[in-house]
Backbone atoms as SQL, in Angstrom:
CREATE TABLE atoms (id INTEGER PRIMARY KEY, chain TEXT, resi INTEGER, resn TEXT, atom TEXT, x REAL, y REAL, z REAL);
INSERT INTO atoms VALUES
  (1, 'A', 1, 'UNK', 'N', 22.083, 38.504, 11.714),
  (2, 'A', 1, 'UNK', 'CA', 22.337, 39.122, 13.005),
  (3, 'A', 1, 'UNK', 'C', 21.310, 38.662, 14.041),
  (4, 'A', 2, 'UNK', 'N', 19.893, 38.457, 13.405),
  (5, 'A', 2, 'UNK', 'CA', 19.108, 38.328, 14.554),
  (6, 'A', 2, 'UNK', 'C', 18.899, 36.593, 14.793),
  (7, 'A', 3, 'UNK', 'N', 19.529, 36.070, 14.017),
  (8, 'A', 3, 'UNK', 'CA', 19.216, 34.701, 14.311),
  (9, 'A', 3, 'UNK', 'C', 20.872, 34.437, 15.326),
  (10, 'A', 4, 'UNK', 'N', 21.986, 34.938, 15.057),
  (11, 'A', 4, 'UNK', 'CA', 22.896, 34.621, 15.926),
  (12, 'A', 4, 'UNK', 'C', 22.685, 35.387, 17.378),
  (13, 'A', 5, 'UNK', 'N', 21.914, 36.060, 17.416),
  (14, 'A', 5, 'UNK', 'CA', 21.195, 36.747, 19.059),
  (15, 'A', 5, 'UNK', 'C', 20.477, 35.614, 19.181),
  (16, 'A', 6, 'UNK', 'N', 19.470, 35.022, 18.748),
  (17, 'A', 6, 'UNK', 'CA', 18.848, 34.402, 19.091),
  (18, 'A', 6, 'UNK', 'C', 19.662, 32.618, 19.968),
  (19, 'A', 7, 'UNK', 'N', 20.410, 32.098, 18.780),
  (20, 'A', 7, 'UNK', 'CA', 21.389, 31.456, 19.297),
  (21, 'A', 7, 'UNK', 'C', 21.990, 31.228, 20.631),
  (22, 'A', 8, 'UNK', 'N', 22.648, 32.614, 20.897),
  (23, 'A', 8, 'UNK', 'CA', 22.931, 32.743, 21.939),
  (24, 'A', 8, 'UNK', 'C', 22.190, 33.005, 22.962),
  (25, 'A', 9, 'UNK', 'N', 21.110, 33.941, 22.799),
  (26, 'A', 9, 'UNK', 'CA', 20.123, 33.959, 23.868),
  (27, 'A', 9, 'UNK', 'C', 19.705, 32.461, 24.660),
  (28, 'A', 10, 'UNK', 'N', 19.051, 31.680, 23.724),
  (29, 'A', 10, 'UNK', 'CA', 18.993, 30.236, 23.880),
  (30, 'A', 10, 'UNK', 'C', 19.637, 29.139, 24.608),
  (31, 'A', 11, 'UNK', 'N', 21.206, 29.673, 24.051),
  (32, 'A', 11, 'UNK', 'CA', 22.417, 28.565, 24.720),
  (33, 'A', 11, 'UNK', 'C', 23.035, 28.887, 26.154),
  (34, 'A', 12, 'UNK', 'N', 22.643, 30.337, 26.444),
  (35, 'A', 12, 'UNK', 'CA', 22.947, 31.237, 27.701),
  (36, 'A', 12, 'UNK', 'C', 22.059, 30.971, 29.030),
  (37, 'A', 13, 'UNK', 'N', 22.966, 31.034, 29.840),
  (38, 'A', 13, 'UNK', 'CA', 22.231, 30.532, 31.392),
  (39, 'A', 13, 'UNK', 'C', 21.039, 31.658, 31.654),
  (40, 'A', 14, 'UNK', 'N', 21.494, 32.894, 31.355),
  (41, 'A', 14, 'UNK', 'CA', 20.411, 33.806, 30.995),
  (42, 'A', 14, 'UNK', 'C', 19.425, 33.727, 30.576),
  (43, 'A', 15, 'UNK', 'N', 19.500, 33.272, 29.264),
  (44, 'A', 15, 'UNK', 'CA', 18.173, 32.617, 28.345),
  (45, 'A', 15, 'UNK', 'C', 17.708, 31.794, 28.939),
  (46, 'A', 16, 'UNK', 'N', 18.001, 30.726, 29.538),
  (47, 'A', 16, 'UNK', 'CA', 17.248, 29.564, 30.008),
  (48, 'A', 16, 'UNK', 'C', 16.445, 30.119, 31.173),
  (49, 'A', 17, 'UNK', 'N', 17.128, 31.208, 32.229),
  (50, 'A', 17, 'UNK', 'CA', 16.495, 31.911, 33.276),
  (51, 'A', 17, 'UNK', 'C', 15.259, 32.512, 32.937),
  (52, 'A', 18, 'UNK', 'N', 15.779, 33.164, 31.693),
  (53, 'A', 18, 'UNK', 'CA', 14.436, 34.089, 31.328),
  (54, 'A', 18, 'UNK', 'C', 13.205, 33.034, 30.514),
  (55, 'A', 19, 'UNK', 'N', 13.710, 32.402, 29.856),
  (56, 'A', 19, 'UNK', 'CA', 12.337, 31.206, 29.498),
  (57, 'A', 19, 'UNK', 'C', 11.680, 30.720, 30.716),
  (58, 'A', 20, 'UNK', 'N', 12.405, 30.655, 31.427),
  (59, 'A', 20, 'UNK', 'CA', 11.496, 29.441, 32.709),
  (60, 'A', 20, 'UNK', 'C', 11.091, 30.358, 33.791),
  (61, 'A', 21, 'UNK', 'N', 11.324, 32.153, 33.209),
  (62, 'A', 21, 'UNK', 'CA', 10.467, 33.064, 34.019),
  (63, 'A', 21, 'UNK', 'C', 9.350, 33.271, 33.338),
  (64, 'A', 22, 'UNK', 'N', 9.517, 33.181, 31.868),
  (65, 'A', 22, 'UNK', 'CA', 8.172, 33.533, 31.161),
  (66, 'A', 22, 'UNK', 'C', 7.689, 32.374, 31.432),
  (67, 'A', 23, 'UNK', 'N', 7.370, 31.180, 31.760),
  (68, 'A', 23, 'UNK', 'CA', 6.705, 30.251, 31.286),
  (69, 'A', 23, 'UNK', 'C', 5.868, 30.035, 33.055),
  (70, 'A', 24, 'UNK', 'N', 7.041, 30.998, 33.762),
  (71, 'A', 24, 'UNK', 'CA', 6.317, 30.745, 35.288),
  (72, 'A', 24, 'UNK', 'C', 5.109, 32.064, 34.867),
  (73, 'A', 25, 'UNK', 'N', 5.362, 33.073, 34.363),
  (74, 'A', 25, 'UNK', 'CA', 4.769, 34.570, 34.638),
  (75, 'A', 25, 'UNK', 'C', 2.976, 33.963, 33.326),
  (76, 'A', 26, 'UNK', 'N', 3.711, 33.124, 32.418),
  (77, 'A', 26, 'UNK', 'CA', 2.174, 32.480, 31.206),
  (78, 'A', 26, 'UNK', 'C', 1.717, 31.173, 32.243),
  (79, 'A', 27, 'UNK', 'N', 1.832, 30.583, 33.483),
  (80, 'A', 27, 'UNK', 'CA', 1.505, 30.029, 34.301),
  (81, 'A', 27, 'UNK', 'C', 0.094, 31.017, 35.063),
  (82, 'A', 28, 'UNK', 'N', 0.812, 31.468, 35.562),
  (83, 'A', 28, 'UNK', 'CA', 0.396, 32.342, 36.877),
  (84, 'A', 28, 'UNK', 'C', -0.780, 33.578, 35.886),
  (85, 'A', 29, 'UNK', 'N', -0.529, 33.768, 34.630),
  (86, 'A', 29, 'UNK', 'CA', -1.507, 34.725, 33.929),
  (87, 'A', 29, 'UNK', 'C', -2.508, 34.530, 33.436),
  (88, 'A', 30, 'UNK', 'N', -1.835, 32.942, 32.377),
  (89, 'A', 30, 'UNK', 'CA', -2.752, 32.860, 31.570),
  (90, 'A', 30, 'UNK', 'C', -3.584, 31.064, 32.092),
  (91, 'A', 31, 'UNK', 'N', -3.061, 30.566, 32.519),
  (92, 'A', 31, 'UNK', 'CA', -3.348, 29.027, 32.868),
  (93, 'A', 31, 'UNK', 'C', -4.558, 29.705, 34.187),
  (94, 'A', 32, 'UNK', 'N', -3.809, 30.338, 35.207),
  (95, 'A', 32, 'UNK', 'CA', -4.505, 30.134, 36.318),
  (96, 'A', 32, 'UNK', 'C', -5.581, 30.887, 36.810),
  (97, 'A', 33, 'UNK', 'N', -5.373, 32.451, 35.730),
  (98, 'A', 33, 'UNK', 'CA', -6.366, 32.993, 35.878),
  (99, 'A', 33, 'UNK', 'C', -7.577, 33.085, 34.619),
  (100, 'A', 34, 'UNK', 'N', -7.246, 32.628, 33.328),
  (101, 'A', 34, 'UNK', 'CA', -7.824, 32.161, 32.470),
  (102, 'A', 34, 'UNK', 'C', -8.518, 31.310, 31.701),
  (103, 'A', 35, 'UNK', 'N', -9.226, 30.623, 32.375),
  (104, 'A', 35, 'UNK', 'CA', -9.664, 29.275, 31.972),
  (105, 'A', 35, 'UNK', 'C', -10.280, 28.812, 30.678),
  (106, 'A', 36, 'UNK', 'N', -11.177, 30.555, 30.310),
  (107, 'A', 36, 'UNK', 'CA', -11.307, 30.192, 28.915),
  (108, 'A', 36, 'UNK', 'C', -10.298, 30.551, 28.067),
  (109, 'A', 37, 'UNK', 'N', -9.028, 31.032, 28.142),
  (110, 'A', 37, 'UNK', 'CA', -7.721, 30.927, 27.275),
  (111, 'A', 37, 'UNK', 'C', -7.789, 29.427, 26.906),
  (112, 'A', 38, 'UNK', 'N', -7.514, 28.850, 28.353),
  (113, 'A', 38, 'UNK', 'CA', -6.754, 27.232, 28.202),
  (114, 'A', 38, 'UNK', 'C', -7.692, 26.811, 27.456),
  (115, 'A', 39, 'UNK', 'N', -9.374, 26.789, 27.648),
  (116, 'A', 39, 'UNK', 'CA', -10.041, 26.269, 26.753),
  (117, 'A', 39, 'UNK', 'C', -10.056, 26.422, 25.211),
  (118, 'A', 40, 'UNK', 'N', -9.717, 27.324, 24.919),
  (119, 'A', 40, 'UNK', 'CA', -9.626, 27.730, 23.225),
  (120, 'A', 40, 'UNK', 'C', -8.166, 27.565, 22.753),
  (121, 'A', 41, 'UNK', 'N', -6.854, 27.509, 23.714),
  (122, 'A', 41, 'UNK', 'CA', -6.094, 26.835, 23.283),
  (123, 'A', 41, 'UNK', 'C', -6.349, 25.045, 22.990),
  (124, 'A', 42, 'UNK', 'N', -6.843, 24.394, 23.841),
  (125, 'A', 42, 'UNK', 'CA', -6.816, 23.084, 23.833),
  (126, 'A', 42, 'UNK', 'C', -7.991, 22.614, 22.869),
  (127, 'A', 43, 'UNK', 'N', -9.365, 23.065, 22.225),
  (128, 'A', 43, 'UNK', 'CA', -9.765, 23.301, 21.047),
  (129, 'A', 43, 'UNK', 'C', -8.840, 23.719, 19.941),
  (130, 'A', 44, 'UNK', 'N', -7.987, 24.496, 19.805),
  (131, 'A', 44, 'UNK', 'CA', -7.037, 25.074, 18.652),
  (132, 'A', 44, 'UNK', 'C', -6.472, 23.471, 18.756),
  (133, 'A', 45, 'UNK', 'N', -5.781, 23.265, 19.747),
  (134, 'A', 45, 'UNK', 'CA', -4.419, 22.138, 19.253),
  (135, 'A', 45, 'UNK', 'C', -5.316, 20.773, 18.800),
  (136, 'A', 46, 'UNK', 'N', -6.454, 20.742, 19.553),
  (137, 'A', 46, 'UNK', 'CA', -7.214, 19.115, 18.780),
  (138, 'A', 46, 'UNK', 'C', -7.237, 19.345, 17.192),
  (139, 'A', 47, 'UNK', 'N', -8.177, 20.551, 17.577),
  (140, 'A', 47, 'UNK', 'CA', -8.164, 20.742, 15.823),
  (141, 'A', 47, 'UNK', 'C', -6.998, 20.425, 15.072),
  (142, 'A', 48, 'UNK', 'N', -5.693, 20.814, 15.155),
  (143, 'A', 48, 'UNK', 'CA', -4.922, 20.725, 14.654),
  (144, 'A', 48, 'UNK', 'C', -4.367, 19.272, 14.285),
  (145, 'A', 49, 'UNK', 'N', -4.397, 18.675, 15.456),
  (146, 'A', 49, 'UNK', 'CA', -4.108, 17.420, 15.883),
  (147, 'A', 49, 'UNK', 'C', -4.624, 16.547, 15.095),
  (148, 'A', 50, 'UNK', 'N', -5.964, 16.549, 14.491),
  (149, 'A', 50, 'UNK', 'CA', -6.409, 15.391, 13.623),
  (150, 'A', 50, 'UNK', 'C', -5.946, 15.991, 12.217),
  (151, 'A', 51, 'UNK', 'N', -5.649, 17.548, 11.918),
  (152, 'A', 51, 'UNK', 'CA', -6.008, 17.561, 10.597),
  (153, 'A', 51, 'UNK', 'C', -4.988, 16.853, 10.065),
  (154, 'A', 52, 'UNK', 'N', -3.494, 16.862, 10.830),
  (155, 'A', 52, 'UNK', 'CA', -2.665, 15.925, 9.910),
  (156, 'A', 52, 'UNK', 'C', -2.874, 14.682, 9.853),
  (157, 'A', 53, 'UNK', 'N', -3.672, 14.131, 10.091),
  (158, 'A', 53, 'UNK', 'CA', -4.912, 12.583, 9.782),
  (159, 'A', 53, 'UNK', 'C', -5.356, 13.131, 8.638),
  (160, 'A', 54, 'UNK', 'N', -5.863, 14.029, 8.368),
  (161, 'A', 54, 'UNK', 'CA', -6.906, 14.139, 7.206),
  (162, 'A', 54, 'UNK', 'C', -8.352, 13.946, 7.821),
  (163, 'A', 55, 'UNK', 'N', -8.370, 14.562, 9.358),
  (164, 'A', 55, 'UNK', 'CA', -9.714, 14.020, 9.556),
  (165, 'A', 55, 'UNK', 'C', -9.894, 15.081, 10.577),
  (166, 'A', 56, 'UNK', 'N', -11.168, 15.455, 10.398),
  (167, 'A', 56, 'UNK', 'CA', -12.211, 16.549, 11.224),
  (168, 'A', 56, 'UNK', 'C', -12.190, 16.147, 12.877),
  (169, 'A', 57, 'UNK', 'N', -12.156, 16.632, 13.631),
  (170, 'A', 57, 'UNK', 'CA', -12.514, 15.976, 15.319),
  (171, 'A', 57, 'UNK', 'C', -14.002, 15.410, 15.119),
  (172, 'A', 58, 'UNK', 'N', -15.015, 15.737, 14.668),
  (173, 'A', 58, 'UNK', 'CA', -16.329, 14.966, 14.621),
  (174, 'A', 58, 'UNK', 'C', -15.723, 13.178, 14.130),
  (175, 'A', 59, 'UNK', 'N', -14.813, 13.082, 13.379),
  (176, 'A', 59, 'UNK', 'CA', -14.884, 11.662, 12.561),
  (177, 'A', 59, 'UNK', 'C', -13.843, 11.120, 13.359),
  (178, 'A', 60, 'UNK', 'N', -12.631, 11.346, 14.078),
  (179, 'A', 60, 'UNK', 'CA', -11.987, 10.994, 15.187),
  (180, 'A', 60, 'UNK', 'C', -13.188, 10.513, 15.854),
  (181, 'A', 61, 'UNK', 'N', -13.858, 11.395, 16.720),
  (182, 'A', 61, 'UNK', 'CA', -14.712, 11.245, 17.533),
  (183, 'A', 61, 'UNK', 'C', -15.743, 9.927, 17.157),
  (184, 'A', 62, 'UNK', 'N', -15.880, 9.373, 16.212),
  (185, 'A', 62, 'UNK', 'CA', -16.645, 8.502, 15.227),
  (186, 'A', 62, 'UNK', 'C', -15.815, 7.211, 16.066),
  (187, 'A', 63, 'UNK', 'N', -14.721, 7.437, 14.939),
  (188, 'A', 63, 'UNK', 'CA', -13.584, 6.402, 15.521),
  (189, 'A', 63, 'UNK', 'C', -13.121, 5.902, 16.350),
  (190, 'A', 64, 'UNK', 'N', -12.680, 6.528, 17.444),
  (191, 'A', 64, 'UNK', 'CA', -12.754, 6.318, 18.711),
  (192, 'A', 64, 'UNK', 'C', -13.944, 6.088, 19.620),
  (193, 'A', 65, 'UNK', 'N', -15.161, 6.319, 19.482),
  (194, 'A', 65, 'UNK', 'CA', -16.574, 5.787, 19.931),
  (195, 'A', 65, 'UNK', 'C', -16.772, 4.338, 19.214),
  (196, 'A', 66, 'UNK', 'N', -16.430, 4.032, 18.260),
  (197, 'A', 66, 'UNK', 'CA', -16.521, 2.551, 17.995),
  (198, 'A', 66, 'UNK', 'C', -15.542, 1.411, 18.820),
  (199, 'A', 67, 'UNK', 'N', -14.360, 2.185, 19.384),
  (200, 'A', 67, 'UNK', 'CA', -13.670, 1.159, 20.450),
  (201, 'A', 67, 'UNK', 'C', -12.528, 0.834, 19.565),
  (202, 'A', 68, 'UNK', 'N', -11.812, -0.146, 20.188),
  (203, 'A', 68, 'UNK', 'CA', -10.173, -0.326, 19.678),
  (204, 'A', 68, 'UNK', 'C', -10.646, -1.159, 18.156),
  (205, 'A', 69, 'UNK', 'N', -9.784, -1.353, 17.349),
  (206, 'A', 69, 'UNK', 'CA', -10.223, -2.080, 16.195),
  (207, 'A', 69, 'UNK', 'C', -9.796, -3.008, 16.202),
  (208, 'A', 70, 'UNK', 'N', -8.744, -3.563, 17.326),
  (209, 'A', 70, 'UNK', 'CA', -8.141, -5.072, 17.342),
  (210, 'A', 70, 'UNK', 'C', -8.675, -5.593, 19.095),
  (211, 'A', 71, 'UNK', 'N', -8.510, -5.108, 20.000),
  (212, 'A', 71, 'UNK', 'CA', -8.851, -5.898, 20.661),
  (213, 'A', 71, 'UNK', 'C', -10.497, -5.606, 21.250),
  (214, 'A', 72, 'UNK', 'N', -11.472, -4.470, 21.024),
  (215, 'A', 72, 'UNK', 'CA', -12.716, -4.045, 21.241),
  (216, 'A', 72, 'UNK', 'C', -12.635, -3.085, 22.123),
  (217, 'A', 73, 'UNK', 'N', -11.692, -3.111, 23.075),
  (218, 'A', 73, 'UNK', 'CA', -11.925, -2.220, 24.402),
  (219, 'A', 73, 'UNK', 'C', -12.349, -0.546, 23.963),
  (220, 'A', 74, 'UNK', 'N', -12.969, -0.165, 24.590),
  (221, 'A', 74, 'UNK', 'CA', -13.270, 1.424, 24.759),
  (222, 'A', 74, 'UNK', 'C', -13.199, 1.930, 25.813),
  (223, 'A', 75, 'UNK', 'N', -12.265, 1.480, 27.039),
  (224, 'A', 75, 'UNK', 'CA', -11.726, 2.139, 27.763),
  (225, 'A', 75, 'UNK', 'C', -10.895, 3.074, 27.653),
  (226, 'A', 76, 'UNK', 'N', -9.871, 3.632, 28.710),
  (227, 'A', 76, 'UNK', 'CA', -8.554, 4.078, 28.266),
  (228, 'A', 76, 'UNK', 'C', -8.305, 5.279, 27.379),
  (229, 'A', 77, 'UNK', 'N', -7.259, 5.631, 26.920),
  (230, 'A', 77, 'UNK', 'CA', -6.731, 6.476, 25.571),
  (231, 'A', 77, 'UNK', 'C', -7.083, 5.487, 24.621),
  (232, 'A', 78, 'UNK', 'N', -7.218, 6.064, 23.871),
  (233, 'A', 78, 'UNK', 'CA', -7.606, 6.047, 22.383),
  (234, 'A', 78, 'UNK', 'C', -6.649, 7.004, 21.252),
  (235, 'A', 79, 'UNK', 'N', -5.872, 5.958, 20.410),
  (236, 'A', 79, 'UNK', 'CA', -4.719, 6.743, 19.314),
  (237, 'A', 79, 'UNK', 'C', -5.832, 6.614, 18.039),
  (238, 'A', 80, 'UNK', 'N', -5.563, 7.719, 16.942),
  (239, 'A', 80, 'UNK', 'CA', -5.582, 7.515, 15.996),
  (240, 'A', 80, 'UNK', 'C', -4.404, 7.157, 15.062),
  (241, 'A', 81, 'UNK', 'N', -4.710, 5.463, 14.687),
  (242, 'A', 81, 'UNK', 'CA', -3.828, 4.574, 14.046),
  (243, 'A', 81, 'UNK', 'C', -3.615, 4.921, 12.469),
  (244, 'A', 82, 'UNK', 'N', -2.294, 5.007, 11.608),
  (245, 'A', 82, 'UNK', 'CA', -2.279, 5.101, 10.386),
  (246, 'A', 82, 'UNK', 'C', -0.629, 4.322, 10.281),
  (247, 'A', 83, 'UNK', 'N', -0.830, 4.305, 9.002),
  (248, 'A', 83, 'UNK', 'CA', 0.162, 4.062, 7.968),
  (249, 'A', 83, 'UNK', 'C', 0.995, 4.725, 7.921),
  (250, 'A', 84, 'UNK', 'N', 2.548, 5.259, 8.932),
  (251, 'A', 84, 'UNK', 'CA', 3.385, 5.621, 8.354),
  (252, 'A', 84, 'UNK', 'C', 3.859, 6.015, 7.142),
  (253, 'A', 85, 'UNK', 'N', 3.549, 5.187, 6.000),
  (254, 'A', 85, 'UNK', 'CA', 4.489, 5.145, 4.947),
  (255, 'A', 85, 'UNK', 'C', 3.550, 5.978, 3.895),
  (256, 'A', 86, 'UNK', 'N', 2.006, 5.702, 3.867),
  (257, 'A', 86, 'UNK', 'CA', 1.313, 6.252, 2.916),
  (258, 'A', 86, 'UNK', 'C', 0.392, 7.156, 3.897),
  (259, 'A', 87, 'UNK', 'N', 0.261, 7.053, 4.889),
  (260, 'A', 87, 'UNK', 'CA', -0.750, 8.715, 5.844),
  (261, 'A', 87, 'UNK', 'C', -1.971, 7.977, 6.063),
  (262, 'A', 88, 'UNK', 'N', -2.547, 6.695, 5.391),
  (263, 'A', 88, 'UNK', 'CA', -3.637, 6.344, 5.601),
  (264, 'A', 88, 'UNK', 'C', -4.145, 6.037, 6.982),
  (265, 'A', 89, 'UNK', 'N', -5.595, 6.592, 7.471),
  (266, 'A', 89, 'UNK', 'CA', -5.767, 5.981, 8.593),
  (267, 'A', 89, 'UNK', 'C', -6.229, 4.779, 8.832),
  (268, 'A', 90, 'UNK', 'N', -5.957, 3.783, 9.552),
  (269, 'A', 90, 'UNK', 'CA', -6.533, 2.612, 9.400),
  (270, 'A', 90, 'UNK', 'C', -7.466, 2.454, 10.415),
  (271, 'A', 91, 'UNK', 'N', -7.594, 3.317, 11.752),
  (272, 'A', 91, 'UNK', 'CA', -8.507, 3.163, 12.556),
  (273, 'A', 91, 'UNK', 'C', -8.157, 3.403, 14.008),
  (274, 'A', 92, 'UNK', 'N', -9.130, 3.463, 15.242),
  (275, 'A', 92, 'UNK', 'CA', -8.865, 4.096, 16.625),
  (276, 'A', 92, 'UNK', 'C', -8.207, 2.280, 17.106),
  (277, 'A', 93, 'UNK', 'N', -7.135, 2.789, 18.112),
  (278, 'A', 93, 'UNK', 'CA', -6.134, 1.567, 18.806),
  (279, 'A', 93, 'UNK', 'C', -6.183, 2.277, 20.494),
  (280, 'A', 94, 'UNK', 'N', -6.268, 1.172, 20.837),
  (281, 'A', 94, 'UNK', 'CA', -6.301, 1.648, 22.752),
  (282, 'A', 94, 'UNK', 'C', -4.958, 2.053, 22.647),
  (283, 'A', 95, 'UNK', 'N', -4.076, 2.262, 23.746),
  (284, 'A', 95, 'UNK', 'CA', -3.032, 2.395, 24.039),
  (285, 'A', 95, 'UNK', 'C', -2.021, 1.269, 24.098),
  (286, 'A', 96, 'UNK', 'N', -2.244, -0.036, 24.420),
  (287, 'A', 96, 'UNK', 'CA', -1.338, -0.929, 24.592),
  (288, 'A', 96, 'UNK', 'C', -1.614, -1.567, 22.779),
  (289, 'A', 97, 'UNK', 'N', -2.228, -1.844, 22.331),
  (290, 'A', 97, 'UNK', 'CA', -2.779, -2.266, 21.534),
  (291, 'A', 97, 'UNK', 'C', -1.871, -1.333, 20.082),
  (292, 'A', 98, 'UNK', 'N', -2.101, -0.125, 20.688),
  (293, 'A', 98, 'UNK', 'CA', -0.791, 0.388, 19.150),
  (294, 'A', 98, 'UNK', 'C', 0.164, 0.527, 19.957),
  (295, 'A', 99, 'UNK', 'N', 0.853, 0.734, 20.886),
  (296, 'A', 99, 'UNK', 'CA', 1.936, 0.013, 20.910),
  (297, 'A', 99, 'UNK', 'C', 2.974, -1.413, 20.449),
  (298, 'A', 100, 'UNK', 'N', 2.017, -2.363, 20.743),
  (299, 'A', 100, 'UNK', 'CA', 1.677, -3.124, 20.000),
  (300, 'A', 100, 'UNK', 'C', 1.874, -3.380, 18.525),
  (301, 'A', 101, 'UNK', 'N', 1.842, -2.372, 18.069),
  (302, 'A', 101, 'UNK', 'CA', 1.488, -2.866, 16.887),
  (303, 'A', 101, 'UNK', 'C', 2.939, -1.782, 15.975),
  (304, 'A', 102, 'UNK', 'N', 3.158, -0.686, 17.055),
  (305, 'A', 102, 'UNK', 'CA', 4.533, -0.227, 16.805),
  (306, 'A', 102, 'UNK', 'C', 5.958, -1.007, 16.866),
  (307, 'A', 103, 'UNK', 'N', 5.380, -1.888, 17.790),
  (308, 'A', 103, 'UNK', 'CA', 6.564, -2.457, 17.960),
  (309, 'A', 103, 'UNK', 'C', 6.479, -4.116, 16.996),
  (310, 'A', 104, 'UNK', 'N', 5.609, -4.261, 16.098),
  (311, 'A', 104, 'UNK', 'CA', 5.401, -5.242, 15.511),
  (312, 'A', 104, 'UNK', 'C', 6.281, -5.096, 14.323),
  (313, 'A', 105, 'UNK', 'N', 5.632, -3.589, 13.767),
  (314, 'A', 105, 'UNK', 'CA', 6.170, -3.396, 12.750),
  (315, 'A', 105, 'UNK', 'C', 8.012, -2.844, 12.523),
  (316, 'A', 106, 'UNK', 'N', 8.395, -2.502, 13.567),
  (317, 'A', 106, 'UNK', 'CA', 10.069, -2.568, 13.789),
  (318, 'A', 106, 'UNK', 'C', 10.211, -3.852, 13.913),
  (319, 'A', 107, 'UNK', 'N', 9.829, -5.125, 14.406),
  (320, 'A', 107, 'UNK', 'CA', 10.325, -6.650, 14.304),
  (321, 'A', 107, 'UNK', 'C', 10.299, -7.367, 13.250),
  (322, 'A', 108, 'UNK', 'N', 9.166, -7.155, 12.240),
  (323, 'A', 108, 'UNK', 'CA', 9.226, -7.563, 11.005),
  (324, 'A', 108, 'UNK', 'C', 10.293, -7.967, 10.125),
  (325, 'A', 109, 'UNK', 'N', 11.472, -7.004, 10.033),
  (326, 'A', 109, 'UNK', 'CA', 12.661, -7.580, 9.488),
  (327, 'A', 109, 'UNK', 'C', 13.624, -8.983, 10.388),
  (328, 'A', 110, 'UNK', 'N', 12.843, -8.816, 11.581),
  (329, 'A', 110, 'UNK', 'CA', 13.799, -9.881, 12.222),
  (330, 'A', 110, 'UNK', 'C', 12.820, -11.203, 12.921),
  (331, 'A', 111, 'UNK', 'N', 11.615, -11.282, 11.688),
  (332, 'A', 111, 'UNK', 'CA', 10.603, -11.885, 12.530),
  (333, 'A', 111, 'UNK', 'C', 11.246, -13.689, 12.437),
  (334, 'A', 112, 'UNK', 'N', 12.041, -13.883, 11.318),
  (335, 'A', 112, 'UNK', 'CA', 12.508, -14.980, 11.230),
  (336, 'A', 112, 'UNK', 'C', 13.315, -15.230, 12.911),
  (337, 'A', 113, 'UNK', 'N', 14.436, -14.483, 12.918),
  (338, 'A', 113, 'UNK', 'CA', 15.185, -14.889, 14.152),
  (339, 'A', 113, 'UNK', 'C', 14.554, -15.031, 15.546),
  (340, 'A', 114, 'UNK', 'N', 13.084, -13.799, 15.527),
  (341, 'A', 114, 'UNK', 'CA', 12.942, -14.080, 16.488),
  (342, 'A', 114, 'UNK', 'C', 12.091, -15.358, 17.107),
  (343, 'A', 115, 'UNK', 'N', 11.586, -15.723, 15.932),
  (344, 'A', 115, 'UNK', 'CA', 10.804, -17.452, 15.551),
  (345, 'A', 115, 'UNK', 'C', 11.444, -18.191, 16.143),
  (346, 'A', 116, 'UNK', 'N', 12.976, -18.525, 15.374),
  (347, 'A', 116, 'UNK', 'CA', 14.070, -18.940, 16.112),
  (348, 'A', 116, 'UNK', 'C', 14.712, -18.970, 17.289),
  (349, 'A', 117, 'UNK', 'N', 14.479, -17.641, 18.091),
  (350, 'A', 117, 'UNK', 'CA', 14.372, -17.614, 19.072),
  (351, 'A', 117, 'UNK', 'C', 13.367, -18.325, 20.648),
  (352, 'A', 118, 'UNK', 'N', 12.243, -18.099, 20.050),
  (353, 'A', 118, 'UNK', 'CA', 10.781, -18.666, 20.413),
  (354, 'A', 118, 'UNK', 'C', 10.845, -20.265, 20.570),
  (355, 'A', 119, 'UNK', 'N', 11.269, -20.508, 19.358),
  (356, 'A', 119, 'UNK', 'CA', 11.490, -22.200, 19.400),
  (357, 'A', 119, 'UNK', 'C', 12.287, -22.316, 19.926),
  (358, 'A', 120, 'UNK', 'N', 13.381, -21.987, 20.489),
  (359, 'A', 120, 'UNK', 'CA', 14.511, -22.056, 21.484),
  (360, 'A', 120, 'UNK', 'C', 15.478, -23.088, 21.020),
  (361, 'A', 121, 'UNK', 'N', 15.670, -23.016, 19.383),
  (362, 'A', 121, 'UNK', 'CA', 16.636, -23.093, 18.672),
  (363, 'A', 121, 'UNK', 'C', 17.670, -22.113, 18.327),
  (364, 'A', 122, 'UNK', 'N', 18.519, -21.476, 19.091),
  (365, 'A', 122, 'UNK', 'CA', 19.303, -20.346, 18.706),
  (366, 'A', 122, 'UNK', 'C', 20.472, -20.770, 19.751),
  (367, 'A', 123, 'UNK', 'N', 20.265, -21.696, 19.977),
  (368, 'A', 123, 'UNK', 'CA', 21.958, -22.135, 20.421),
  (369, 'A', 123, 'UNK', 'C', 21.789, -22.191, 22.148),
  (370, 'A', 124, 'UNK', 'N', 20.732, -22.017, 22.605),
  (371, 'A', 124, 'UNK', 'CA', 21.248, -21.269, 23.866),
  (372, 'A', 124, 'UNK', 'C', 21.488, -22.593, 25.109),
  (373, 'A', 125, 'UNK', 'N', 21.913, -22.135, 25.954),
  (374, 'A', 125, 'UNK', 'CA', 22.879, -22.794, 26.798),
  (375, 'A', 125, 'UNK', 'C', 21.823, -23.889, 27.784),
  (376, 'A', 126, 'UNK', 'N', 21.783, -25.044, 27.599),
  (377, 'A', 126, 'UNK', 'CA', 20.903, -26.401, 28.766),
  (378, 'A', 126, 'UNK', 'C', 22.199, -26.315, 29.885);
């Protein structure tokens, strides 16, 4: 019963009214007149944020103070880089740099064609 209220609450022009009143009324309460709320929320979520790394914010903090691990920079954002497949971390990546390296690893299955491509053997039109 209470999950099909909920449902509908949700999918209802109503519901959507009333979310985007609470979220104006936790604006105006807790953001603007609370600063140490926001602060101990945004401590809570880091924390959180590395533990599914397997890693403390002090050793992030390690990581990311040593600079990108492929191209050096320590400007910028700073990701903590891992292994999809096994969780391992492999190390702090600037922003373009794991991108980079996201999009390396989706090309891999097609690294032949796109070789082929590169060499500008794939048929294409003189």
């Amino acid at each position: 019963m209470l999950w099909d209220a909920r449902k509908r609450y949700r999918s209802s022009k109503k519901g959507k009214e009333t979310a985007r009143a609470y979220s104006t009324r936790y604006y105006h309460n807790v953001l603007k007149f609370k600063p140490e709320e926001v602060q101990k929320r945004r401590t809570a979520n880091r924390l959180n944020h590395y533990r599914q790394y397997g890693l403390t914010s002090e050793q992030a903090d390690v990581l990311k103070a040593k600079g990108c691990a492929l191209c050096g920079s320590k400007t910028g954002k700073m990701n903590i880089d891992h292994d999809h497949a096994t969780g391992r971390v492999r190390g702090a990546l600037c922003n373009p740099c794991n991108l980079m390296i996201g999009w390396l690893e989706k090309a891999i299955p097609y690294m032949a064609q796109i070789n082929q491509y590169m060499e500008g053997t794939n048929g294409s039109v003189e």
